[in-house]
DSSP file (Angstrom, degrees, kcal/mol; ACC not computed):
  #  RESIDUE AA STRUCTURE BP1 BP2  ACC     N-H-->O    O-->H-N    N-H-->O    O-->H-N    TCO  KAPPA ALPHA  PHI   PSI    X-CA   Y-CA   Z-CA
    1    1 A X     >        0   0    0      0, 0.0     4,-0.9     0, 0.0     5,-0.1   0.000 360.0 360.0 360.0 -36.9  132.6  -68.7   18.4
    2    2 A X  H  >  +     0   0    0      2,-0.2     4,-2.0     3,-0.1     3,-0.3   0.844 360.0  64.3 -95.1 -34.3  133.9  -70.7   20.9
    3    3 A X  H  > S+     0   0    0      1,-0.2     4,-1.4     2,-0.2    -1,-0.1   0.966 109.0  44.4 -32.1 -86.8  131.9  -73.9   19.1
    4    4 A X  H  > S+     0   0    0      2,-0.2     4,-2.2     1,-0.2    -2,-0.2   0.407 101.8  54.9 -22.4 -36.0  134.1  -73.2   16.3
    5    5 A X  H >X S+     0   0    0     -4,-0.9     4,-1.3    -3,-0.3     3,-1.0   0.994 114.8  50.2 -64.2 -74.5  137.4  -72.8   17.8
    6    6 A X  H 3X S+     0   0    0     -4,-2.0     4,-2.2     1,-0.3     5,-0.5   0.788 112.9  45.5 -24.1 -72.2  136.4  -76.6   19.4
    7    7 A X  H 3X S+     0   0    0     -4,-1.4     4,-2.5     1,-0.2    -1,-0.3   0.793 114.4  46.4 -69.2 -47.6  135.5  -77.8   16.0
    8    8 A X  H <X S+     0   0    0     -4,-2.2     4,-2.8    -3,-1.0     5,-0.4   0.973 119.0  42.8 -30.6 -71.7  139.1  -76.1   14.2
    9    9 A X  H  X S+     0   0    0     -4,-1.3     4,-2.9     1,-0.2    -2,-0.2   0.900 110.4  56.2 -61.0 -34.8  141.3  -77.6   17.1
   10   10 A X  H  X S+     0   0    0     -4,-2.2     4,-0.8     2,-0.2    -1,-0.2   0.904 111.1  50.5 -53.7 -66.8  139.1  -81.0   16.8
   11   11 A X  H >X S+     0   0    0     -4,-2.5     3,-2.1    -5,-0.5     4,-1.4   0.992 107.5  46.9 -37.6 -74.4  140.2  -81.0   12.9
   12   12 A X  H 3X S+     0   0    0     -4,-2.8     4,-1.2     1,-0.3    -2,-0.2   0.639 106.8  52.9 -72.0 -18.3  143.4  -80.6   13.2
   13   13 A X  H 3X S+     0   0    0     -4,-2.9     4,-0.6    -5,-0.4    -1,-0.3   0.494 113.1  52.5 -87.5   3.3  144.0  -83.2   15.8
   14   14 A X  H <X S+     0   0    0     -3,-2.1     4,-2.9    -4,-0.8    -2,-0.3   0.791 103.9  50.1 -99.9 -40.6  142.1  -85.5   13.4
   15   15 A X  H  < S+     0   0    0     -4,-1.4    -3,-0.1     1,-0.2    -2,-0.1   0.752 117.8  44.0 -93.9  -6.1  143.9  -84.9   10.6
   16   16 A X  H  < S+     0   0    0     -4,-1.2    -1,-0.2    -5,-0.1    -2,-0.2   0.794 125.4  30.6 -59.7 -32.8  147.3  -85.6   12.8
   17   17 A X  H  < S-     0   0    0     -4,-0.6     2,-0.5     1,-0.1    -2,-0.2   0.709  86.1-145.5-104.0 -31.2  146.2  -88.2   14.3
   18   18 A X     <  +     0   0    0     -4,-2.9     2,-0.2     1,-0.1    -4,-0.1  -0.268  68.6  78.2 127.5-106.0  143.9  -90.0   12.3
   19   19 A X        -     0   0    0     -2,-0.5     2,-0.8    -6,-0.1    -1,-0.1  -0.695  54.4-157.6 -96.1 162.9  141.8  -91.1   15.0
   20   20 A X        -     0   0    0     -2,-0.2     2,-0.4    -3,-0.1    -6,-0.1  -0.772  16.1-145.9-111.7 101.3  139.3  -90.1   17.2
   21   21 A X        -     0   0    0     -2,-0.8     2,-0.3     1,-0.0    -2,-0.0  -0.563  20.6-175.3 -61.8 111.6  138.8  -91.9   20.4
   22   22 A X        -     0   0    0     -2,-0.4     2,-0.1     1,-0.0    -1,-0.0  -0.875  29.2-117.9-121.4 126.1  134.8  -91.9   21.2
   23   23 A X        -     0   0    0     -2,-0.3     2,-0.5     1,-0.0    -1,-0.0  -0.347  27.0-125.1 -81.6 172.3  133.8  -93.4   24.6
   24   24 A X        -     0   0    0     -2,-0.1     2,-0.1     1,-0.0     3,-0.0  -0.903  22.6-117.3-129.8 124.6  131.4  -96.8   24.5
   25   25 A X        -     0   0    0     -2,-0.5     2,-0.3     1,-0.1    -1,-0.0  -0.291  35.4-115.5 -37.1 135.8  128.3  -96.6   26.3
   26   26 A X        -     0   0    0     -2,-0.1     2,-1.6     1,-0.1    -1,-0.1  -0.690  40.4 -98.0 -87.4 144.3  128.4  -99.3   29.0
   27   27 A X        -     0   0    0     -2,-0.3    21,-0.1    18,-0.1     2,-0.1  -0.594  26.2-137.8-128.7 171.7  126.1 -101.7   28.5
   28   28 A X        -     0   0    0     -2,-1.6     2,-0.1     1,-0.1    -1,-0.0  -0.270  12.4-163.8 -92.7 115.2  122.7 -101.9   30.2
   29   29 A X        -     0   0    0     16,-0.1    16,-0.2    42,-0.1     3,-0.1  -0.181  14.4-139.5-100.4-158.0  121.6 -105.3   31.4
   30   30 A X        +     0   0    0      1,-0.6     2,-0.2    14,-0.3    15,-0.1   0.309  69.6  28.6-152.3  11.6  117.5 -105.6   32.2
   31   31 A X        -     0   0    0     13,-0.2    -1,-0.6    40,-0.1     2,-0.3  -0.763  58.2-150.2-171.7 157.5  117.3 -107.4   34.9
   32   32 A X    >   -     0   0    0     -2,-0.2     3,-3.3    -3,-0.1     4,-0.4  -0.871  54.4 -35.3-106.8 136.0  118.9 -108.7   38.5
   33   33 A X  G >  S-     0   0    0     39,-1.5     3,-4.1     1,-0.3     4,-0.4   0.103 127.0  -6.1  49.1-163.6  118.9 -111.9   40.9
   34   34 A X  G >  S+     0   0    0      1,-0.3     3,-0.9     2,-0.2    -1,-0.3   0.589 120.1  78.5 -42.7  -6.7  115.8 -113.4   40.9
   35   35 A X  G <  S+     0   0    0     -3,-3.3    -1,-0.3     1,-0.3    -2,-0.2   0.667  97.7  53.9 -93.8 -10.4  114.1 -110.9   38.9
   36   36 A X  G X   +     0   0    0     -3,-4.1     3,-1.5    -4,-0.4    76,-0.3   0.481  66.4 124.0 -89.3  18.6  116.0 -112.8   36.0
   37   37 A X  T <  S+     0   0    0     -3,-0.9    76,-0.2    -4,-0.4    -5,-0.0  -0.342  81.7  17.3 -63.1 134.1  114.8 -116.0   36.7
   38   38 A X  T 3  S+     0   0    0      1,-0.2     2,-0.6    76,-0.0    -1,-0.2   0.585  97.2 127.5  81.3   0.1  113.0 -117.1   32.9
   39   39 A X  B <  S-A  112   0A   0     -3,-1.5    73,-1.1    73,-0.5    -1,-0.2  -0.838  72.4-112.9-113.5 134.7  114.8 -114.5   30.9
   40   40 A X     >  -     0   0    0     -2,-0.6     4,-3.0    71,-0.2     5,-0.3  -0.279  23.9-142.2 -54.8 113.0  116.8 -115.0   27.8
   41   41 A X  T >4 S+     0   0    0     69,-0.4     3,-1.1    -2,-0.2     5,-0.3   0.440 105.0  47.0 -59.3-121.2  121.0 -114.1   29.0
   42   42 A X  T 34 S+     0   0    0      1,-0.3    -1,-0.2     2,-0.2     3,-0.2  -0.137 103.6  50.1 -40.5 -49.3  121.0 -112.7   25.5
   43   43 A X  T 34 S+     0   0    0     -2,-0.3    -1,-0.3     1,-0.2    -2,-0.2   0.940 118.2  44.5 -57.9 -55.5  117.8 -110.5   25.0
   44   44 A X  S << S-     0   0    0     -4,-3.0   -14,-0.3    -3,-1.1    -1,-0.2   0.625 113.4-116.6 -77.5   1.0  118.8 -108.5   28.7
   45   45 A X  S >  S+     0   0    0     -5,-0.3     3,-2.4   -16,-0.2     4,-0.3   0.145  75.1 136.8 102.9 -12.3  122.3 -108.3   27.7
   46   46 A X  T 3>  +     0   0    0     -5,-0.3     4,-1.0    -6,-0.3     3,-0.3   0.672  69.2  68.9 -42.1 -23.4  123.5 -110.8   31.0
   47   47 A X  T 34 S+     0   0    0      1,-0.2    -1,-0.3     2,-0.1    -6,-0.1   0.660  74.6  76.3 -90.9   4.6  125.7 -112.4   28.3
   48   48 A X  T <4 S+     0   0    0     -3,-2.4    -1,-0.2     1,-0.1    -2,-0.1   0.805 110.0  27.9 -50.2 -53.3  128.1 -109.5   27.8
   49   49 A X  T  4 S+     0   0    0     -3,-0.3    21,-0.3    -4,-0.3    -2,-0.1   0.592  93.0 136.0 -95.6 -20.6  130.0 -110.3   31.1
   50   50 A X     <  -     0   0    0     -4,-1.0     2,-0.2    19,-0.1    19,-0.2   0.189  32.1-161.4 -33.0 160.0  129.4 -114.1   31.4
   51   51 A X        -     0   0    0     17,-0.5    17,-1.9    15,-0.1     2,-1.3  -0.943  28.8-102.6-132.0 162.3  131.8 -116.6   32.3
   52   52 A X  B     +B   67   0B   0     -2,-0.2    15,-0.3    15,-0.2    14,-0.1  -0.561  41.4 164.2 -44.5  62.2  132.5 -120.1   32.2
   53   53 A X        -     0   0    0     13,-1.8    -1,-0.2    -2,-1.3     2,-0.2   0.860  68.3  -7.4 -33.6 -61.5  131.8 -121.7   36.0
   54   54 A X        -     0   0    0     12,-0.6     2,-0.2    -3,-0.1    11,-0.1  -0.252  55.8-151.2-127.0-159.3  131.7 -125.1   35.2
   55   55 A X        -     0   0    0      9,-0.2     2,-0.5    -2,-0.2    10,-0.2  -0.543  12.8-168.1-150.3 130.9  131.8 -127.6   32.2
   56   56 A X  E     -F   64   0C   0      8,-4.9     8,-0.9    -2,-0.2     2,-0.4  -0.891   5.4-167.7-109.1 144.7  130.1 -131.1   32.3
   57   57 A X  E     -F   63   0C   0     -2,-0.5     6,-0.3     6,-0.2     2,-0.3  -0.991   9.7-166.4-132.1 165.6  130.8 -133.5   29.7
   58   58 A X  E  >  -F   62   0C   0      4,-4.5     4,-3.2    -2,-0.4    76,-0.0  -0.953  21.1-142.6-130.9 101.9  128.8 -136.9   28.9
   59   59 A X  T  4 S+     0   0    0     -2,-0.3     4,-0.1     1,-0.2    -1,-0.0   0.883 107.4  39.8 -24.7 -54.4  130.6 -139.2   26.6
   60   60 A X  T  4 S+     0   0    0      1,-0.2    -1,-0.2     2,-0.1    67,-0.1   0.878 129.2  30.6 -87.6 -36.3  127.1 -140.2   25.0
   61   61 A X  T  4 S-     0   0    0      1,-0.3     2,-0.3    63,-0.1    -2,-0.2   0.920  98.0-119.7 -91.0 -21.0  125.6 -136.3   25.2
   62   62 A X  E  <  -F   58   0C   0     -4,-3.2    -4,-4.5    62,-0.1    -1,-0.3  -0.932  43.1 -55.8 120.1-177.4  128.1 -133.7   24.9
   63   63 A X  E     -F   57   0C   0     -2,-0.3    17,-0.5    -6,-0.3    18,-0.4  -0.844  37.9-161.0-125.5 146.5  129.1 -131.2   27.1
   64   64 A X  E     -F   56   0C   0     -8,-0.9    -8,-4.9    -2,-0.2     2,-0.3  -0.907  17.2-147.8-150.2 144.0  126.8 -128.5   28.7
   65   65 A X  E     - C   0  78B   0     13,-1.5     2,-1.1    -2,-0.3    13,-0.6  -0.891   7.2-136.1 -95.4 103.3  128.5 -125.2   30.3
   66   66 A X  E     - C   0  77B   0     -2,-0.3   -13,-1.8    11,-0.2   -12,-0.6  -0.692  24.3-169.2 -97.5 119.6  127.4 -123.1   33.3
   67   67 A X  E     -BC  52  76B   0     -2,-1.1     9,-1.3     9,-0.9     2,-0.3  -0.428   2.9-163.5 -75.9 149.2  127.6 -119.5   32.6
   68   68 A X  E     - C   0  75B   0    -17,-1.9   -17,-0.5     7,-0.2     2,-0.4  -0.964   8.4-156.1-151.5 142.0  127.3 -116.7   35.3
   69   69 A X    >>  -     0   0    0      5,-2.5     4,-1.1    -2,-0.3     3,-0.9  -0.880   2.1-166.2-101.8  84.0  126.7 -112.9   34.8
   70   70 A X  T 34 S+     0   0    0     -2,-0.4     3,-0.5   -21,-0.3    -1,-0.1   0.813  95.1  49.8 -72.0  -9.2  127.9 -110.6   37.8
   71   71 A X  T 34 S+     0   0    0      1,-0.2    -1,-0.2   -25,-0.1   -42,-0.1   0.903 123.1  31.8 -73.1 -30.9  125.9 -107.6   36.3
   72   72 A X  T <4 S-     0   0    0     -3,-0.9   -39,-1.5     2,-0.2    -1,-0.2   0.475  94.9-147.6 -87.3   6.2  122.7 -109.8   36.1
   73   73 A X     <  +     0   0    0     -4,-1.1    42,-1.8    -3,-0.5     2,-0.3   0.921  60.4 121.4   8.5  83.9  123.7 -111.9   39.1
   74   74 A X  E     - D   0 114B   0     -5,-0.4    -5,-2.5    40,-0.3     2,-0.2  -0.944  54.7-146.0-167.5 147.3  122.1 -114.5   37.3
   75   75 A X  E     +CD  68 113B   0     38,-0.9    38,-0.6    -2,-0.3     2,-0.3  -0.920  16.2 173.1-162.2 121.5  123.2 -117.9   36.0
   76   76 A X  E     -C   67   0B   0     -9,-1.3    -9,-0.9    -2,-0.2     2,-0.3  -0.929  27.9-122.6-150.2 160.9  122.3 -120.3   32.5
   77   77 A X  E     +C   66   0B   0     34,-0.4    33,-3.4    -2,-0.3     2,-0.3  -0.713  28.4 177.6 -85.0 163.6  123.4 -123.5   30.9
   78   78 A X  E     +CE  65 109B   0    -13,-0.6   -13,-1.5    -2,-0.3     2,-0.3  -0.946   2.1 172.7-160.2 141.1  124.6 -123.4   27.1
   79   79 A X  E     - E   0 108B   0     29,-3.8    29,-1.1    -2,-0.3   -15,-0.1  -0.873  24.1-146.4-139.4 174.2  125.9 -126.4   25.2
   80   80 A X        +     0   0    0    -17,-0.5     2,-0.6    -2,-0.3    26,-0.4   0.140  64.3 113.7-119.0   6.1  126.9 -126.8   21.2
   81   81 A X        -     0   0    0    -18,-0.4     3,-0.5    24,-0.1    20,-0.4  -0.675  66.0-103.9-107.5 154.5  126.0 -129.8   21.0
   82   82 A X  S    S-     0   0    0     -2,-0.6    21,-0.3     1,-0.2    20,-0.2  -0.239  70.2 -22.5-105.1 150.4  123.2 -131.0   19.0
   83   83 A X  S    S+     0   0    0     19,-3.4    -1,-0.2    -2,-0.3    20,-0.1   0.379  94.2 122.9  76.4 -11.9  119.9 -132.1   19.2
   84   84 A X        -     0   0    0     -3,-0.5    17,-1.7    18,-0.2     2,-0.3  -0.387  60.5-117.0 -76.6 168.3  120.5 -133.1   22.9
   85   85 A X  E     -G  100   0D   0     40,-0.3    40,-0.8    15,-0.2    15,-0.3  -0.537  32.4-176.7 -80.4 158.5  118.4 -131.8   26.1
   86   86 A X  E     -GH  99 124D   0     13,-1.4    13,-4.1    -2,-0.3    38,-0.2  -0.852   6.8-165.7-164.8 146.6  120.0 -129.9   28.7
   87   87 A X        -     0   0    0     36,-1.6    36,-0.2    11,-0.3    11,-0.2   0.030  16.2-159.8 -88.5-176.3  119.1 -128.1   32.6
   88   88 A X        -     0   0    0      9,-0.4     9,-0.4    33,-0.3    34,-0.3  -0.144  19.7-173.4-162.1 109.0  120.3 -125.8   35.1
   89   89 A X  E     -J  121   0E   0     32,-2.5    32,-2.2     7,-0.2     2,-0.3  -0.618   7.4-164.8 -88.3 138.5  118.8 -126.4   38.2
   90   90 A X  E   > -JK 120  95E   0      5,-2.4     5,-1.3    -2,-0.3     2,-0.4  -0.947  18.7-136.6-122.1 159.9  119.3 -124.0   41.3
   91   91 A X  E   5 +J  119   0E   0     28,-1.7    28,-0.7    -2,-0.3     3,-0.2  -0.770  67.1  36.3-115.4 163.4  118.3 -125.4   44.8
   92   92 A X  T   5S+     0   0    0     -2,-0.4    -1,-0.3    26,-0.1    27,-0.3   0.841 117.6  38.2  20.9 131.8  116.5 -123.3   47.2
   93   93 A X  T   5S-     0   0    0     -3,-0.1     2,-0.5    25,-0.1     0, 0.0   0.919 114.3-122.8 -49.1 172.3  114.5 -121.5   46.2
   94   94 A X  T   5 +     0   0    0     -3,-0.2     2,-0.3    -2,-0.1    -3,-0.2  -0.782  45.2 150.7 -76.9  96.8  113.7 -124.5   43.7
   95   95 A X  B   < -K   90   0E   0     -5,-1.3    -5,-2.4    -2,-0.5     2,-0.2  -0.946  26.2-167.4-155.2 145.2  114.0 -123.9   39.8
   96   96 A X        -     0   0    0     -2,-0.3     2,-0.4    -7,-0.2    -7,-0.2  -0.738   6.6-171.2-135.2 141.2  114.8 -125.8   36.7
   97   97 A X        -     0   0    0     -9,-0.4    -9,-0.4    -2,-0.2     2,-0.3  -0.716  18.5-173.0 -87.6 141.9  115.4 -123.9   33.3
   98   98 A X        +     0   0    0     -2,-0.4     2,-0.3   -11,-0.2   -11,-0.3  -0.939  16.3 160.9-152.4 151.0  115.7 -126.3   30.0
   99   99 A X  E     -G   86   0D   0    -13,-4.1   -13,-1.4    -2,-0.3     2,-0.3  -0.857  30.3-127.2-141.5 179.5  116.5 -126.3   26.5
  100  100 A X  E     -G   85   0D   0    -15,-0.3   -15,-0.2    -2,-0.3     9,-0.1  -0.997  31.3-107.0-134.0 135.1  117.4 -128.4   24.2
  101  101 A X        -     0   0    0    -17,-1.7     7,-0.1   -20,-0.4     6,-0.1  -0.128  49.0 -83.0 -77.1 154.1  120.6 -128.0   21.8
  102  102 A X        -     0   0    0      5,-0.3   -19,-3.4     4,-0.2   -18,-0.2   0.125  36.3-120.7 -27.8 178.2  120.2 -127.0   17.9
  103  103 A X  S    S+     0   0    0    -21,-0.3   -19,-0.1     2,-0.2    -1,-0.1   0.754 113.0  24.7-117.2 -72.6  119.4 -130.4   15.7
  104  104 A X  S    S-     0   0    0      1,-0.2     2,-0.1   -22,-0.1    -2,-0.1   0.223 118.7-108.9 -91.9  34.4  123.3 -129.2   13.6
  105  105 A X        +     0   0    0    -24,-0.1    -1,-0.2     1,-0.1     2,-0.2  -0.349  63.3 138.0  84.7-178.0  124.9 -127.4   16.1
  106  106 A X  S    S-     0   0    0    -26,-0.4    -4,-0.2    -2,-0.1    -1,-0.1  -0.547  71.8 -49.1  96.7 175.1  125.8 -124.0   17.0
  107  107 A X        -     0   0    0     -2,-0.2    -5,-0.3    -6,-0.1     2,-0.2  -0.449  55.1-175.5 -91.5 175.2  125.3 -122.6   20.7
  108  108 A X  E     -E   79   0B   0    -29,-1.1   -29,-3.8    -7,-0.1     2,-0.3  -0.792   6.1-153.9-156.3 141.9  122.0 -123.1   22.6
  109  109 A X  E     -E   78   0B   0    -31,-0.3   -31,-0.2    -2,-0.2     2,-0.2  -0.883  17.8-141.4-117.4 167.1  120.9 -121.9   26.0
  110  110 A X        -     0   0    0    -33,-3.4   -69,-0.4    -2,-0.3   -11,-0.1  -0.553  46.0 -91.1 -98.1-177.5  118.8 -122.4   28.7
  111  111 A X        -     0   0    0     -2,-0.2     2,-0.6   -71,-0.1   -34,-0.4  -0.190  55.1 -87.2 -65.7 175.8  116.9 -119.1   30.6
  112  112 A X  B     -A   39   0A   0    -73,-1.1   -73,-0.5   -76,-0.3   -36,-0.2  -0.765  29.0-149.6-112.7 105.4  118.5 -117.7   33.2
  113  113 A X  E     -D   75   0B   0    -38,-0.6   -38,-0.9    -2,-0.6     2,-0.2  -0.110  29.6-150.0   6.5 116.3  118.4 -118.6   37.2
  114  114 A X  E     +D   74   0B   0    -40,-0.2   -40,-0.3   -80,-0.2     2,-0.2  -0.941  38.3  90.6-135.8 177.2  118.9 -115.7   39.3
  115  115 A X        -     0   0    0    -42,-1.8     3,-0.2   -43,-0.2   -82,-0.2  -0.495  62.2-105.1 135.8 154.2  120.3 -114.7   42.7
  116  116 A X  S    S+     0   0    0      1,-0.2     2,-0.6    -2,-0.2    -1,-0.1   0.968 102.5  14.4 -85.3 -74.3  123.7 -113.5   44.3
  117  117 A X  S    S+     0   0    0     26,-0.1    25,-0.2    23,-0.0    -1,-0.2  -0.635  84.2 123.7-134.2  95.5  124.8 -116.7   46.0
  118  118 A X  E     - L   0 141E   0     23,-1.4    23,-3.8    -2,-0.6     2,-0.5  -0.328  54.3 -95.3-115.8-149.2  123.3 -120.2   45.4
  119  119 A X  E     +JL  91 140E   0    -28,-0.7   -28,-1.7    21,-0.3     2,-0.3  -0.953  39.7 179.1-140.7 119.6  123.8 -123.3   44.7
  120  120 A X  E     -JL  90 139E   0     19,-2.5    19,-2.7    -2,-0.5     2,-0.3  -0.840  15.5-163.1-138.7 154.4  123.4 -124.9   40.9
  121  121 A X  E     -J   89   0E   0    -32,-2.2   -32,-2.5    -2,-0.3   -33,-0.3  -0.997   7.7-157.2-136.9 129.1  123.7 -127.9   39.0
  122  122 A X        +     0   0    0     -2,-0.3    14,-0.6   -34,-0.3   -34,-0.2  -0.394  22.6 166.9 -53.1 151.5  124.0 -128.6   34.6
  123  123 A X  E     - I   0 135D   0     12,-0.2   -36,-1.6   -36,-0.2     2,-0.5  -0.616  25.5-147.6-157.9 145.5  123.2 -131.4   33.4
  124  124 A X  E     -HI  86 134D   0     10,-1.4    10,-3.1   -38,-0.2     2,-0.4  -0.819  29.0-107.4-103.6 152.6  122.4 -133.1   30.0
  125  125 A X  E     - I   0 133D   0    -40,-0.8     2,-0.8    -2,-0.5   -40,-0.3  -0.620  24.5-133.6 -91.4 124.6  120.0 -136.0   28.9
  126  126 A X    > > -     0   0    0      6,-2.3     3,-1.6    -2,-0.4     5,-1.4  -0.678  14.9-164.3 -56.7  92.8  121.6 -139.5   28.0
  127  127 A X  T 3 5S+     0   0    0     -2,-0.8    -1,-0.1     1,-0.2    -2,-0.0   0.221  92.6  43.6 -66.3  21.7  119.7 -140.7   24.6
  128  128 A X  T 3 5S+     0   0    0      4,-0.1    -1,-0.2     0, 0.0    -2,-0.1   0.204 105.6  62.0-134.9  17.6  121.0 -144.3   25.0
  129  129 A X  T X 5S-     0   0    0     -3,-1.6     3,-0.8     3,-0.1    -2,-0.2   0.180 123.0-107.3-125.2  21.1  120.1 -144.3   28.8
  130  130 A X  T 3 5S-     0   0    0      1,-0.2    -3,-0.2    -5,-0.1    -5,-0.0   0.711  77.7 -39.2  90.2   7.3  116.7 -143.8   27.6
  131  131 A X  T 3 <S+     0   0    0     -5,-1.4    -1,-0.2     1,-0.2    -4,-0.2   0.545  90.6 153.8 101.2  15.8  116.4 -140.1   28.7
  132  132 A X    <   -     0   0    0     -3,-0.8    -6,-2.3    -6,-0.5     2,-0.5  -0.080  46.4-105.9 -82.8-158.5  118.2 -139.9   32.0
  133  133 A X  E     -I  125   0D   0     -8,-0.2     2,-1.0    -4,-0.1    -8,-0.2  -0.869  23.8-171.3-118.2 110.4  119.9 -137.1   33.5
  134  134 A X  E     -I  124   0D   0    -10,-3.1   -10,-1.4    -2,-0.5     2,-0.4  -0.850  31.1-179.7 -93.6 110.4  124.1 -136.9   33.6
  135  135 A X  E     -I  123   0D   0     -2,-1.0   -12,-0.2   -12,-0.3     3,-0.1  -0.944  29.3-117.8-113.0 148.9  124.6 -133.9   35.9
  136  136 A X        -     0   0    0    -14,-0.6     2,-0.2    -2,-0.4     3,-0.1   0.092  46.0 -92.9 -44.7 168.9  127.5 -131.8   37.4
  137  137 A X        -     0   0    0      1,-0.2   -15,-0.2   -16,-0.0    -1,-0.1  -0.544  56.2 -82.5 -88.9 172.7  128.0 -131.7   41.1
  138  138 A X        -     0   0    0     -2,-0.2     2,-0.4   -17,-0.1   -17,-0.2  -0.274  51.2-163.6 -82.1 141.1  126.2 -128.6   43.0
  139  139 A X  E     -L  120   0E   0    -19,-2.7   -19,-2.5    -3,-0.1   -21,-0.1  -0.962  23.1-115.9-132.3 124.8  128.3 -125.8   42.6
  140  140 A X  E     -L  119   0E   0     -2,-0.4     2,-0.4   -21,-0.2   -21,-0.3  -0.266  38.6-162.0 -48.8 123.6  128.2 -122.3   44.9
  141  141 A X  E     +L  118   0E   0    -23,-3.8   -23,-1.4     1,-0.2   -66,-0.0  -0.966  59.1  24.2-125.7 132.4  127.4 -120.1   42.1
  142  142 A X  S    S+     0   0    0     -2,-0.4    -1,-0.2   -25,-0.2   -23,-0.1   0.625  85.3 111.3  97.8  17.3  128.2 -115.9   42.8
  143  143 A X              0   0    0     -3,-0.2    -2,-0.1     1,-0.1   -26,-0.1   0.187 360.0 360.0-110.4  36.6  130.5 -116.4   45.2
  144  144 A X              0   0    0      0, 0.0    -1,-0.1     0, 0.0    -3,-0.0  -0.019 360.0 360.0 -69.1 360.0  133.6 -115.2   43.4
């Protein structure tokens, strides 16, 4: 009975209204801090919340972006530009992520870093310097 009532009053404020306001699941990331170190920001969901940190650009590569995720505490490069190589290195502990960007564009990322507060660097590979490395300066990352 009392089902019903619900479901009548539930009508009728729908056919005033229109709409129905239905709450959104938050969503659910799949890993933290070091336990994402090597995991795709997309697949665990870490890219929901990202932001922009940094941006490096290299005249001759592009630009490559560090994102950071506070639900994954966790950290990536991403670039659009194409066909180039690109990092994110974190110092201590010591670990390098790389990817290299689509061949016609479109985004690319590297795996994800992890940790609450360290210290990280971007960088992309020069093709006319023969493969070296233009990087950003170390940046405190998670301490925002």
């Amino acid at each position: 009975m009392l089902k019903r009532a619900l479901a009548r009053v539930l009508l009728v404020l729908v056919g005033v209204s229109g709409v129905i306001a239905v709450p959104t699941a938050a969503y659910a990331v799949s890993c933290s801090g070091a336990g994402c170190d090597g995991d795709n920001p997309q697949e665990y969901g870490c890219s929901q919340d990202a932001f922009t940190v940094l941006q490096h650009h290299d005249r001759s590569a592009g630009t490559v972006q560090m994102r950071y995720s506070f639900k994954c505490a966790a950290a990536w490069a991403r670039t659009s530009a194409g066909g180039i190589g690109f990092r994110i290195e974190r110092q201590s502990p010591n670990r390098i992520e790389t990817g290299v960007g689509p061949p016609y564009g479109g985004d690319a990322w590297t795996r994800m870093v992890g940790g609450v507060f360290f210290r990280a660097r971007v960088c992309v590979t020069v093709p006319v310097s023969g493969g070296a490395l233009s990087c950003s300066g170390w940046q405190d990352v998670g301490w925002y």
